[in-house]
C-alpha positions as CSV (number, residue, x, y, z in Angstrom):
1,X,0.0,0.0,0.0
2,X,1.2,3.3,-1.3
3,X,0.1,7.0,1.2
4,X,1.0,10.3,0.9
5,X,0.4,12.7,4.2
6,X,-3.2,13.0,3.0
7,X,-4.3,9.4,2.4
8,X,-2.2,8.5,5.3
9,X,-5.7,10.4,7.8
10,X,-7.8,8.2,6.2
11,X,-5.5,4.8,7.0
12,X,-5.8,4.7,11.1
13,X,-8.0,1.6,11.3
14,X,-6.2,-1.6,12.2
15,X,-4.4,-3.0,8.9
16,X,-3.0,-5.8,10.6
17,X,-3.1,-8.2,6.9
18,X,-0.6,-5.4,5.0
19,X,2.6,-6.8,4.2
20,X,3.7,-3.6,2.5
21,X,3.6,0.6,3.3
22,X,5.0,3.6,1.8
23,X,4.8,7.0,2.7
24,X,5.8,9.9,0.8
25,X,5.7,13.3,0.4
26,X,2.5,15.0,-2.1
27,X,3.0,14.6,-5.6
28,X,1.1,18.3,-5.7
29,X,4.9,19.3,-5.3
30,X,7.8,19.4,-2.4
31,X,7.4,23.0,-1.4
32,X,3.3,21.5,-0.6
33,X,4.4,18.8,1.2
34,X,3.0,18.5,4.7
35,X,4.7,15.4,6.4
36,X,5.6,16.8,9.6
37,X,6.3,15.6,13.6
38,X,2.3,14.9,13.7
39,X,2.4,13.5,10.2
40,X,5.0,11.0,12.6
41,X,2.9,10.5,15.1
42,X,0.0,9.3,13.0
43,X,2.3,7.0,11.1
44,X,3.6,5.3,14.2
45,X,-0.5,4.7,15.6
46,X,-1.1,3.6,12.0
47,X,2.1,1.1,12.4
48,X,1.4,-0.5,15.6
49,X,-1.8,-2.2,14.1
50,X,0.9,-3.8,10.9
51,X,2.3,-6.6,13.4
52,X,2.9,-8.3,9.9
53,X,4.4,-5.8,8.1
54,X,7.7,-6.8,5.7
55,X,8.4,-3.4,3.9
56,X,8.7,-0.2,4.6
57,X,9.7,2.9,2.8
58,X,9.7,6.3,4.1
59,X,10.1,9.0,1.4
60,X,10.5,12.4,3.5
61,X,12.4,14.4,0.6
62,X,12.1,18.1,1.2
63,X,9.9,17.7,4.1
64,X,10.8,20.3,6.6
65,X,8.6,19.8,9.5
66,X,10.3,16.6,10.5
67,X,12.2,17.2,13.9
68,X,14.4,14.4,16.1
69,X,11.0,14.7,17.8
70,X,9.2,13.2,14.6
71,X,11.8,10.3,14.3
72,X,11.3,9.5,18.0
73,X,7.9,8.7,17.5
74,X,8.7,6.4,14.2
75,X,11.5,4.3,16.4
76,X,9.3,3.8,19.2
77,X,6.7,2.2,17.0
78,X,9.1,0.5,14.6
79,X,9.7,-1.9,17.9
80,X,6.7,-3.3,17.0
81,X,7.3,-4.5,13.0
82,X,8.7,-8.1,14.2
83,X,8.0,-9.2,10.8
84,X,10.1,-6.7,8.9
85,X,12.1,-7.4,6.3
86,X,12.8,-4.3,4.4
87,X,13.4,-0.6,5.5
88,X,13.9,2.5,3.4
89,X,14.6,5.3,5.6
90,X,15.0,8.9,3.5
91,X,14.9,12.0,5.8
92,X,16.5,14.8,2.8
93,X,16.5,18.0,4.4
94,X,18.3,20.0,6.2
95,X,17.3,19.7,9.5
96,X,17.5,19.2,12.8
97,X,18.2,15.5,13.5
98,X,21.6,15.4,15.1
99,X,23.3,12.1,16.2
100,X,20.0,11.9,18.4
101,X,18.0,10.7,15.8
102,X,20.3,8.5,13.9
103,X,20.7,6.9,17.2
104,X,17.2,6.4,17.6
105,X,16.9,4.4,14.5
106,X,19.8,2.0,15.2
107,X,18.5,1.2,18.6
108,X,15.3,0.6,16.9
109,X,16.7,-1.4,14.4
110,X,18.5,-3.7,16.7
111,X,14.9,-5.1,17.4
112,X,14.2,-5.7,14.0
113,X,15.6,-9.8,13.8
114,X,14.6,-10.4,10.5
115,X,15.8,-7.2,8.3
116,X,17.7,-8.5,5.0
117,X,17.5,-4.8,3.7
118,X,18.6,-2.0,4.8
119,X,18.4,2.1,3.4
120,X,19.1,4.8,5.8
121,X,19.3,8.3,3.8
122,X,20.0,11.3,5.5
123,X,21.7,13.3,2.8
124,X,20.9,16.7,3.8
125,X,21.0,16.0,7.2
126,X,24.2,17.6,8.0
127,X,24.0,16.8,12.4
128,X,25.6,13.6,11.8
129,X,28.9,12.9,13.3
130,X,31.3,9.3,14.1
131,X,29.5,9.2,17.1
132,X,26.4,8.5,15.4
133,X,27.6,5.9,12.7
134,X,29.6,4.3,15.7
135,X,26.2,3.7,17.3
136,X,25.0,2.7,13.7
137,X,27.6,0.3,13.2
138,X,27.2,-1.7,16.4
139,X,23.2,-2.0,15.3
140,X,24.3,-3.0,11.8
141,X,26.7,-5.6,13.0
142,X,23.8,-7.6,14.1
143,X,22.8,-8.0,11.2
144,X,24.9,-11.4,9.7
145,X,22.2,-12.0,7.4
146,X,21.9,-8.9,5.4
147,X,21.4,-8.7,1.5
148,X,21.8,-5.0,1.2
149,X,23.0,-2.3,3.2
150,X,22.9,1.7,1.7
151,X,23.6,4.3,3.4
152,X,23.4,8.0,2.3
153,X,25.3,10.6,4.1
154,X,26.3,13.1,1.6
155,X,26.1,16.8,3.5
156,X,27.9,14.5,6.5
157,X,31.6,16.1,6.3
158,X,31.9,15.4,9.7
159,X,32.2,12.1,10.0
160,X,36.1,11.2,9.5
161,X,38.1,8.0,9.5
162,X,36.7,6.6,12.4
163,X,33.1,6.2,11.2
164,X,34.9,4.2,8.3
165,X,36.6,1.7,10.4
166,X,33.6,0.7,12.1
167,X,31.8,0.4,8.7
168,X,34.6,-1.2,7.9
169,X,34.3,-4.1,10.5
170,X,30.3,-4.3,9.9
171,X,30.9,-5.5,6.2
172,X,33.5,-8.3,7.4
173,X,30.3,-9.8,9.6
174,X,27.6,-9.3,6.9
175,X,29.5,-11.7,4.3
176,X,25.6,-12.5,2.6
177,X,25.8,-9.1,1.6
178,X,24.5,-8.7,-2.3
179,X,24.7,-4.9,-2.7
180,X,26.4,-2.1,-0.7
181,X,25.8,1.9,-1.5
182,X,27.6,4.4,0.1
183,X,27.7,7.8,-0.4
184,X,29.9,10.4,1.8
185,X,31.7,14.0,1.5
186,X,34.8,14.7,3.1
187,X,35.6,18.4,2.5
188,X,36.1,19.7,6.3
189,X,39.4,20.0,7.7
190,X,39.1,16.8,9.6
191,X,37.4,14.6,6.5
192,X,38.4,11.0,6.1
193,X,41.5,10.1,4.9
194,X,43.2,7.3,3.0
195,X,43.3,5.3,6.7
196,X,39.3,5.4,7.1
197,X,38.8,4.2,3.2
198,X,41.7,1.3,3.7
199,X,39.7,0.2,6.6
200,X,36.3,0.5,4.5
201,X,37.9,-1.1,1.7
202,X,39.7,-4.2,3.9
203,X,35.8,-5.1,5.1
204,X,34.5,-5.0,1.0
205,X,37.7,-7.6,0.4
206,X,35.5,-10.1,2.6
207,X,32.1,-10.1,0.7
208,X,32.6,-13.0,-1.7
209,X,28.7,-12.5,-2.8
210,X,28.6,-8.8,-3.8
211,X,26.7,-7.9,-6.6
212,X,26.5,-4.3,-6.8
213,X,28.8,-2.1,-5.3
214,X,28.0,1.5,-5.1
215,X,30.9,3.9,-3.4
216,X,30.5,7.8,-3.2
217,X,33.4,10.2,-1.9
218,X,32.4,13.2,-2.9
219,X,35.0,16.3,-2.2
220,X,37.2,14.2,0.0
221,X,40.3,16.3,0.1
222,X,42.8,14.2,2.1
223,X,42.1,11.0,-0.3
224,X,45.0,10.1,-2.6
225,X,45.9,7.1,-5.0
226,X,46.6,5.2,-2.0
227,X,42.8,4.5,-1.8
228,X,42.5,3.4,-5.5
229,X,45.7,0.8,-5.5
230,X,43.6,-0.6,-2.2
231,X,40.1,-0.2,-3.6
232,X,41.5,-2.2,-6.7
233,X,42.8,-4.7,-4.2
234,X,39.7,-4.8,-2.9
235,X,37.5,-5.2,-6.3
236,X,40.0,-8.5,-7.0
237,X,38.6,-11.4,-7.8
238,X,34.7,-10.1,-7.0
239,X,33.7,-12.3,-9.9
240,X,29.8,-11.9,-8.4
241,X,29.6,-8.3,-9.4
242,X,26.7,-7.1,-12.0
243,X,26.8,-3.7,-11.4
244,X,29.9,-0.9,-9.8
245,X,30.0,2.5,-9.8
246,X,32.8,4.6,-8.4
247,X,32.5,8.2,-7.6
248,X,36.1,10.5,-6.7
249,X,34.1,13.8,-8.0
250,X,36.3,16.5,-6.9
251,X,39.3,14.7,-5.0
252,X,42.1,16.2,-5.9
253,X,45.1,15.0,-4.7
254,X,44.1,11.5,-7.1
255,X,46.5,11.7,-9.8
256,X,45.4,8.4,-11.9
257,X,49.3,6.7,-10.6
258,X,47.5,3.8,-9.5
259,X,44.2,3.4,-11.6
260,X,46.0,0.3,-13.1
261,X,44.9,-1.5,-10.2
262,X,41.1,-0.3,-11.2
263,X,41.7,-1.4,-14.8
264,X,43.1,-5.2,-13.5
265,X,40.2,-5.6,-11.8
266,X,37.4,-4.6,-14.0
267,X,38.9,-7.0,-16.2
268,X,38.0,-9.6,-14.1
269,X,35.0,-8.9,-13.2
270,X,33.4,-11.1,-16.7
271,X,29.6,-10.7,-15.0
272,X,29.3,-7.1,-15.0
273,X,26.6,-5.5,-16.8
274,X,26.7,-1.7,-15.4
275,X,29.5,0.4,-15.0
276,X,29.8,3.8,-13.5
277,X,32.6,5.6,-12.9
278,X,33.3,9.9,-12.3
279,X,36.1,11.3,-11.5
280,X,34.9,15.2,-12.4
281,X,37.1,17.4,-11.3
282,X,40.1,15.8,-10.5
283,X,42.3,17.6,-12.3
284,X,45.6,16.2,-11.2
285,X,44.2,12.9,-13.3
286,X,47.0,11.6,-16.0
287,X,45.7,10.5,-19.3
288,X,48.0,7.3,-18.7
289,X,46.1,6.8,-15.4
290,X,42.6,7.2,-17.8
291,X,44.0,5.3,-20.2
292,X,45.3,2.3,-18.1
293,X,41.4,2.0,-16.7
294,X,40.0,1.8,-20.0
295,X,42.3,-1.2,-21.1
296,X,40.2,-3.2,-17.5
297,X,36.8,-2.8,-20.5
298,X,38.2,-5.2,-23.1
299,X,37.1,-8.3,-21.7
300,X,33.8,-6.9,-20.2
301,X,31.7,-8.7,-23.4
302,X,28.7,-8.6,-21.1
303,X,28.5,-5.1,-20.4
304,X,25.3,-3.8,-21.5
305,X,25.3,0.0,-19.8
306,X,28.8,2.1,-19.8
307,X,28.9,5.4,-18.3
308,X,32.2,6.8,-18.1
309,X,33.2,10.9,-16.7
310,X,36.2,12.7,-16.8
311,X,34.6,15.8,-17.0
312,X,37.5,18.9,-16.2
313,X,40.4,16.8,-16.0
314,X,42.5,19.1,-18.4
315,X,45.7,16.0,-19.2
316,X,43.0,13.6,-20.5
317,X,44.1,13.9,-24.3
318,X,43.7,11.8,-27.6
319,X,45.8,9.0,-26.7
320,X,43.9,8.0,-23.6
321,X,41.0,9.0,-25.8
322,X,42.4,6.1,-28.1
323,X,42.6,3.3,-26.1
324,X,39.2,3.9,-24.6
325,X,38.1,3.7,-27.6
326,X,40.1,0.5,-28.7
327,X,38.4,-1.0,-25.6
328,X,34.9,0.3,-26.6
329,X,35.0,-1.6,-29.8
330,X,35.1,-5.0,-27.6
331,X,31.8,-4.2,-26.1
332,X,29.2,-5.3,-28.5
333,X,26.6,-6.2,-26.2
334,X,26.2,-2.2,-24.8
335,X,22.6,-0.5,-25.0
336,X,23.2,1.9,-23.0
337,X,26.6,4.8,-23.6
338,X,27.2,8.5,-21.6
339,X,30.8,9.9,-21.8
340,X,30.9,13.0,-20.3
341,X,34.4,15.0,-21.0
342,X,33.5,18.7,-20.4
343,X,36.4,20.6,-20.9
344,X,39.1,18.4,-21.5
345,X,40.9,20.5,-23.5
346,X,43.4,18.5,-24.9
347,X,40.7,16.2,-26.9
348,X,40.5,16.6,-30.4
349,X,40.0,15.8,-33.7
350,X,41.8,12.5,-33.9
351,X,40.1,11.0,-30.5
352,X,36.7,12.1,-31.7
353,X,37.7,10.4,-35.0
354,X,38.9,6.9,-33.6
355,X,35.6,7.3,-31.2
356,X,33.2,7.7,-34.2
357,X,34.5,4.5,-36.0
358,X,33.7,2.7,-33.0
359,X,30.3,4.0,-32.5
360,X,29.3,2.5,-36.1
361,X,29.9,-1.0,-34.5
362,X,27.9,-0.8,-31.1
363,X,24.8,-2.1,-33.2
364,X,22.8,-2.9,-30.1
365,X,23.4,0.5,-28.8
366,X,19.5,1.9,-27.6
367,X,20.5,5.3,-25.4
368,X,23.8,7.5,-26.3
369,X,25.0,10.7,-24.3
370,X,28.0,12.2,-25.3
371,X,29.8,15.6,-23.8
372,X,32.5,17.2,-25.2
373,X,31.8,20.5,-24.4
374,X,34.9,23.0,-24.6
375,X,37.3,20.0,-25.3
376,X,40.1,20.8,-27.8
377,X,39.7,22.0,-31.4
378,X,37.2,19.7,-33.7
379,X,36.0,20.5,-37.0
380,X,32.4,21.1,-37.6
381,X,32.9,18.3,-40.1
382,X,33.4,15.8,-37.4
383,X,31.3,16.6,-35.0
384,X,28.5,16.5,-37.4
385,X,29.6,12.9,-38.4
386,X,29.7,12.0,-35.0
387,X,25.8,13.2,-34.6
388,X,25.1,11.4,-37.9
389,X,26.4,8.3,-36.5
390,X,24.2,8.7,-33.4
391,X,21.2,9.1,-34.9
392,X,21.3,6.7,-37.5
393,X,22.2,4.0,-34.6
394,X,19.5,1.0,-36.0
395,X,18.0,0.5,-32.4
396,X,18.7,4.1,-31.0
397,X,15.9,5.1,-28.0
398,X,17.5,8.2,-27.0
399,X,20.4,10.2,-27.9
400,X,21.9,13.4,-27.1
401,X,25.5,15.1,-28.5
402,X,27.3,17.8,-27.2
403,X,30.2,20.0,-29.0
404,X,29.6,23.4,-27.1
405,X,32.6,25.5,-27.8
């Protein structure tokens, strides 16, 4: 059963058959939305009458009434939900739910026996400190059982190298686990470091069933290619993975020395069908370093959806363009293509050549995004056989092109 804050007034009568509830915001528009610490209230009374409940998803996007006071009354009846299986928590804006309220949920959670999924986002909720993913952690850890575990934490700059070693050591008791998603920033004076993601990345080494790995550090300013050679360690020999992305969006001090040890082991990873990776903005990045993790694609012949960004990373040039696109010509099974290389200035005419001959081949291809906005000098020529290719692509859904000079 699907509510928003309206329907949800009509729903307090005893339910007790539902298996499944979601709650989210009005579809009239966030700035309407009217979830608030009552909204809470009614929610819990409406969930101590769902004693068989399995799912539940709370979509709370923009809703600013919510207070620690709101999530208290959610954890207290959450107790109750023996049954559950499956929790999405998203509380997305900035407000005030300090470590108080994340630790109300993990002590609620710890409750919860038979949870195989868990979501927690609190991406806008910027309160959050080690202290509260410590108290997270040690509800996680519980947890030996658990499929999935994402975790949102993206305004969270606070939490530093601690809060990753005790994720760290709840992934090396959760060895079911099938998909992982974590998203942080790190751009305070005190954000993680390589340390915290070694830790973080020692715990992924043990979870021989992974299936999709999702890992987000966003800004983190003290990160270097340490954490890629020991990520890349970490992503050997995961021959169970269907799905990665990788996100390093404005880390700076990552040069591309190591992203060999990315490239090895993509190219052992024969399952995957999804890749993801953005490194925007890092403009110490090498175009050997791009071009040594394009040469990990060749052997990906499963690989139906590529998304590959380098946008602002001013070395990447025509030869790392090249192999990329040497590897791209392996893939013949893609539907689904986005390169975004935003000013990269030192792509030109013979990269976007090599690129277009490939494109011809990718027969199967259904969706194609390309950005090359502000790269290097191309003629109008090519650009416009590039678009040609594109649209005459025999089983093309969607396509957009992008030469902006």
């Amino acid at each position: 059963m699907e509510l928003n804050e309206h329907e949800l007034n009509k729903y307090l009568v005893k339910k007790s058959e539902i298996r499944a509830l979601k709650l989210h915001e009005s579809k009239k528009g966030f700035e309407n939305s009217k979830i608030n610490d009552m909204v809470m209230k009614k929610l819990a009374l409406t969930l101590q009458s769902t004693d068989k409940l399995q799912r539940l998803h709370i979509s709370c996007a923009f809703c600013n009434g919510i207070t620690d006071r709101g999530i208290l009354f959610l954890c207290q009846s959450l107790k109750r939900l023996r049954s559950l299986q499956n929790i999405t928590l998203k509380f997305n804006i900035t407000q005030e739910i300090p470590n108080k309220g994340i630790q109300a949920i993990s002590k609620a959670l710890r409750t919860l026996n038979f949870l195989t999924n868990i979501e927690i986002n609190l991406w806008k909720c910027n309160k959050v400190t080690d202290q509260g993913i410590f108290q997270l952690c040690q509800s996680l850890k519980i947890f030996t059982s658990l499929e999935t575990i994402s975790l949102n934490f993206f305004a969270n700059s606070w939490i530093t190298d601690a809060g990753f070693e005790g994720l760290g050591e709840v992934l090396k008791r959760t060895l079911s686990l099938k998909k992982l998603a974590l998203v942080f920033t790190g751009y305070r004076e005190k954000g993680v470091t390589d340390k915290g993601i070694c830790a973080l990345t020692e715990g992924i080494k043990t979870l021989t069933s992974l299936e999709s790995l999702s890992l987000t550090l966003f800004s983190c300013k003290f990160i270097t290619d340490v954490t890629i050679h020991n990520l890349g360690q970490a992503l050997e020999k995961k021959s169970s993975l269907k799905s990665i992305s990788l996100n390093f969006s404005h880390c700076p001090l990552i040069s591309g020395t190591e992203m060999h040890k990315i490239g090895e082991a993509l190219s052992s990873l024969t399952l995957l069908q999804n890749i993801h990776i953005n490194f925007n903005d890092c403009n110490n990045m090498t175009d050997e370093g791009f071009a040594n993790l394009c040469k990990g694609l060749k052997s990906l012949i499963s690989l139906q959806s590529l998304t590959i960004e380098f946008p602002q990373c001013p070395e990447i040039s025509n030869p790392g363009m090249n192999t990329f696109s040497e590897s791209l010509k392996t893939l013949a099974s893609l539907k689904s293509l986005r390169l975004t290389f935003y000013r990269c200035s030192k792509i030109g005419e013979e990269g976007m050549l090599n690129l277009s001959q490939v494109l011809k081949t990718l027969k199967l291809l259904e969706a194609v995004c390309l950005d090359f906005s502000k790269c290097g000098k191309i003629a109008k020529k090519v650009e416009q056989k590039i678009c040609q290719i594109v649209d005459n692509l025999p089983h093309k859904k969607s396509s957009s092109v992008y030469f902006e000079t």
